[in-house]
N, C-alpha and C positions, 0 to 999 in steps of 0.2 A: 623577396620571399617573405609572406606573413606567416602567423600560427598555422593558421590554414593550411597551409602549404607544406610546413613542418609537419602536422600530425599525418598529410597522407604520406609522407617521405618516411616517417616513424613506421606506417603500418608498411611499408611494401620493401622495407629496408632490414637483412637478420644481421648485418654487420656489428660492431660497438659503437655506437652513437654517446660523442655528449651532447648536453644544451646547455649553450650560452645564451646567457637572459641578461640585458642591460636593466637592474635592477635600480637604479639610480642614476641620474642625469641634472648635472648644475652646469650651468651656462651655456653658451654655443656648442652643440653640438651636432651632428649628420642627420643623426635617428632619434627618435623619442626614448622616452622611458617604455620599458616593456619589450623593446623590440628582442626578436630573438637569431640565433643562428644555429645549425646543427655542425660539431665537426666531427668524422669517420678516423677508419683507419688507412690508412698510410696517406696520411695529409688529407684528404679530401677535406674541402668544406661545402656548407650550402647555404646560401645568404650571405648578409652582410651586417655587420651592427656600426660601422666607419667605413670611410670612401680608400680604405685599405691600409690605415696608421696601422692598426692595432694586430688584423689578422694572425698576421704573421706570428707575433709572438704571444698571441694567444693561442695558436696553435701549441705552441710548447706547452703551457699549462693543462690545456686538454689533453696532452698524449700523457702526461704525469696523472691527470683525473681518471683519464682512461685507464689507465696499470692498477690505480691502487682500488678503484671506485666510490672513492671518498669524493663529496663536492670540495670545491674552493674557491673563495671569494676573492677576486683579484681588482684592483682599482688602479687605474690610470690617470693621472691628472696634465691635464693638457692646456692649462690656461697660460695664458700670456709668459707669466713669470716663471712659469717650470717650462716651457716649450723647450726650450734650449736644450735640458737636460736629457729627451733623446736623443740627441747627436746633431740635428736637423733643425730647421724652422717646419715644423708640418704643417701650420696653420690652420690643424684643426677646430682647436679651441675643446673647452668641457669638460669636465670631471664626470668618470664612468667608473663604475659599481657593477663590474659585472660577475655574473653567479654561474660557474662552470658546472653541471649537474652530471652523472651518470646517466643516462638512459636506463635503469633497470628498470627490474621489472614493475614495481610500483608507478615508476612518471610514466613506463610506457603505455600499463594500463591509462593511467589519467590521459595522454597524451590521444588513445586511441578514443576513449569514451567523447572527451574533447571534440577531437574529431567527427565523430556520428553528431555530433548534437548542431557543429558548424555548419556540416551537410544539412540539418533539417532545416538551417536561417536562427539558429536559438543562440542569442548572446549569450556566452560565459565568463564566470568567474574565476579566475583559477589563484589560487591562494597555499601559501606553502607557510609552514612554523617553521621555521630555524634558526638554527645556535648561535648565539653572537661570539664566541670565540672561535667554531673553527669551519663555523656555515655549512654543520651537517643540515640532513631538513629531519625533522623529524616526522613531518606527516604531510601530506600533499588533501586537497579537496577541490571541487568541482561543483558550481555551482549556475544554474538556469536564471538568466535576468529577461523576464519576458518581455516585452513591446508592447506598447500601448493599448494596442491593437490584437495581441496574438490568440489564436486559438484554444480556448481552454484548458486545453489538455497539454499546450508547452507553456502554461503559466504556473501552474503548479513547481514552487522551486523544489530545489533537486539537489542534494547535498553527498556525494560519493565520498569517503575518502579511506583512502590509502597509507597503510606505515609503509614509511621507508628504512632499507636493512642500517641506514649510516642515522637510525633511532638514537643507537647506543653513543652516538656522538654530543648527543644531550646535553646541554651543559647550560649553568645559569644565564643570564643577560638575551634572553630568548627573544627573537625578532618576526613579526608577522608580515610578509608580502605578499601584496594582493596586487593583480590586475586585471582588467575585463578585454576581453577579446570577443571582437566584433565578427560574424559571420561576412563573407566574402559579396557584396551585392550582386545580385543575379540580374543580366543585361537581357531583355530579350531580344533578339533580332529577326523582324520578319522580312524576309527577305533575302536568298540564298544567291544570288549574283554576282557576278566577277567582283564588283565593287565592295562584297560586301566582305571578300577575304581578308584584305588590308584594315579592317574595321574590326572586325575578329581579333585577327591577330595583336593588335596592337590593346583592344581593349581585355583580352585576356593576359597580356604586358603589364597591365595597370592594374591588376588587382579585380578584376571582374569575374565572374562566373557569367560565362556564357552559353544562353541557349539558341540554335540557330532554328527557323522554322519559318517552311516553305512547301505548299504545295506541289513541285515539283522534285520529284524524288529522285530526277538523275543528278540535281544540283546539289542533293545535301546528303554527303556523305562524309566519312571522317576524313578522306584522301585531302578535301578540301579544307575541309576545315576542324582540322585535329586540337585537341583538346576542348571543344566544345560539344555540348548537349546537342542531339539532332529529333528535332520534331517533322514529321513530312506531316500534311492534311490543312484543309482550306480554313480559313477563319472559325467558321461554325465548328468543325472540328478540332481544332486546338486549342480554343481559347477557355472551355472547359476542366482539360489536362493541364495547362499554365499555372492556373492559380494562383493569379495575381497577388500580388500583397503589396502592402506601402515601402516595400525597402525595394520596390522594383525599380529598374529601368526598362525604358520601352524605347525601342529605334525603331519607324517604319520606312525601309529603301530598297522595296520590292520592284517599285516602278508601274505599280499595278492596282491603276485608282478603284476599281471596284472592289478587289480583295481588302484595301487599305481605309474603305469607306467601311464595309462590312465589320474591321476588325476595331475600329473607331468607334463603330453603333453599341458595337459588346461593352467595350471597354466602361466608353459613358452610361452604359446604362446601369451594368454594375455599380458605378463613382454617386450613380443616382440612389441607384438600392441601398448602399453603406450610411447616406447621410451621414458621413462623417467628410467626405471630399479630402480622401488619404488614402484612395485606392491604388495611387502607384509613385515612385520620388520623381522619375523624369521621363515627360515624354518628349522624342524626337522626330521628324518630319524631314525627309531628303525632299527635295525640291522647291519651286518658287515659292515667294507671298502668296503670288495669285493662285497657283496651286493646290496650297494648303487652305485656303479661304475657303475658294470652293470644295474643297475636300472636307471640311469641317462644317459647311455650311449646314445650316439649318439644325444643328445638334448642340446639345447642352455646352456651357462652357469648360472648355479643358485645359483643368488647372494644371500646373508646370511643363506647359507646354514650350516647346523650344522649335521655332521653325520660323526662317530655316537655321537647320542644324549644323554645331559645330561654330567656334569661336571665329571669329570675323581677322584673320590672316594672311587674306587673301589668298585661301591656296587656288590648285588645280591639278586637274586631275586626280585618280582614286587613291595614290599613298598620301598624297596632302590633304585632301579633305580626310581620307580615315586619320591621319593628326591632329585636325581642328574638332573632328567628332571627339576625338580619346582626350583631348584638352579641355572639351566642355565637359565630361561627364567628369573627368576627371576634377574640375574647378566645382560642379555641384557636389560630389561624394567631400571635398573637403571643405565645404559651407565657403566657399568663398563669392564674391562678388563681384565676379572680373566684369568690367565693361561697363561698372557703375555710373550712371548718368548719362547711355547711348539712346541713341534716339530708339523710342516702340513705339511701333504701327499699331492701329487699331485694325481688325478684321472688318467685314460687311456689316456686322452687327453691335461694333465699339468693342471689339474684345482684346485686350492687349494681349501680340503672342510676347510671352518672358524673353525671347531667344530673337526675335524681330531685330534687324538691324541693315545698314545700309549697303555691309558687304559682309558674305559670310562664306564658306564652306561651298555654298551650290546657287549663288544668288544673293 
């Protein structure tokens, strides 16, 4: 569960909420700095900030944050030389700094504004004052970090901010924490087919927003594929409403070279219009080399192209290849460079696909 996930759980939730924010992070540990988790009442929680050391008894702290509505600042140290001292080897490792908040109504606001602005793709800010004696906050704000790239009108920064009631907790040695939260990447999927369940599923698993879309309209329904966006309508018609951007993913595993040649011709021709060649983060391609060759052939070069798709695991069949799909998007959303030094095929025309390799996902 990321912020994202939090602010829709914030808006659809009237129980007491607090939030636990990993405000600092030295050494080995699960999760970053930043990370967060929501806990309710009568125990519930949602996410994670540890592979489960800590829950537990950060639940206690919360149900005391929760009664009084006072924050509190709680630190754990888990490095080698204090391990011992909870009772256990946990082996977790890391010293955590975590900030139990109220959910009133001030972070809920922020939490909710947060939210709408996630939804549009607009990176935020989120920045709190607070007390160094007894980690009231005294004021929350919210701020628009636009993209290189973004539309004029979500470039313009944006600064909300909210007092909070635990103001009066004010005290000298006053501390500023700031972190940015990133909007959730938007996957699109053309292609509504059995195979494409398991791909969904999984890549909404990993932190995607997913949009499925497909000309046929008995295939794309929520039954199938629940928690994703549903587009019905043929290339010409949807790729208008898409509105691509660079923080896109693009998968085509329709199976249906015409519709996929159509939506290729759009794609590139916009990539050409932009003159900036940063019209989408990753495009993917189910089937062969040869395939995909001809499927590209004769159209501009298509940069971050991955085909065929999905990290070289040798699966089979539609739950292992939708693994090696959500393994590869997954390895580019976190910059890494898995398969560093594999052999890349040149297409008919010398064009190296990124994702080319000797065994992959469908080929």
């Amino acid at each position: 569960m990321d912020m994202h996930d939090i602010c829709k759980l914030v808006q659809s939730t009237e129980t007491k909420l607090v939030l636990a924010t990993a405000v600092y992070v030295e050494g080995h540990a699960y999760r970053k700095q930043g990370v967060s988790m929501l806990f309710a009442e009568q125990g519930l929680m949602y996410g994670s900030i540890s592979p489960g050391c800590i829950e537990t008894d950060l639940s206690l702290h919360a149900e005391h944050v929760m009664s009084t509505g006072l924050p509190q600042k709680i630190v754990y140290d888990m490095r080698p030389d204090d391990d011992l001292s909870w009772g256990e080897n946990m082996g977790c490792g890391g010293l955590l700094h975590i900030l139990l908040e109220p959910v009133d109504a001030a972070l809920k606001q922020i939490l909710l504004e947060m939210g709408g602005l996630l939804d549009r793709g607009i990176q935020v800010d989120l920045r709190r004052t607070c007390s160094g004696e007894v980690g009231g906050i005294r004021d929350y704000s919210v701020q628009c970090i636009p993209h290189m790239n973004s539309e004029p009108s979500k470039s313009r920064a944006k600064i909300t901010s909210y007092l909070s009631p635990a103001a009066q907790e004010w005290h000298s040695g006053a501390w500023l924490y700031s972190h940015t939260y990133t909007p959730k990447p938007r996957l699109i999927v053309i292609g509504a087919g059995n195979d494409t369940i398991p791909v969904v599923r999984m890549a909404l698993a990993s932190g995607f927003r997913v949009v499925v879309a497909d000309w046929r309209e008995a295939l794309v329904t929520a039954e199938r594929f629940p928690g994703a966006e549903l587009l019905v309508g043929f290339p010409n018609d949807i790729y208008p409403r898409l509105k691509v951007s660079s923080q896109d993913y693009i998968l085509l595993i329709s199976h249906h070279y015409p519709h996929e040649r159509t939506f290729l011709e759009l794609l590139s021709a916009a990539d050409t219009d932009t003159n900036i060649n940063m019209s989408y983060a990753y495009l993917g391609i189910l089937g062969s080399r040869t395939r995909t060759s001809k499927l590209i052939e004769g159209l501009p070069a298509l940069p971050r192209l991955h085909a065929p798709v999905g990290l070289a695991i040798g699966s089979e069949g539609p739950e292992e290849i939708a693994i090696a799909i959500a393994a590869e998007l997954i390895s580019v959303k976190r910059g890494q460079q898995w398969g560093a030094g594999k052999e890349e095929k040149a297409d008919a025309e010398g064009r190296n696909h990124s994702g080319c390799r000797k065994q992959s996902a469908n080929g």
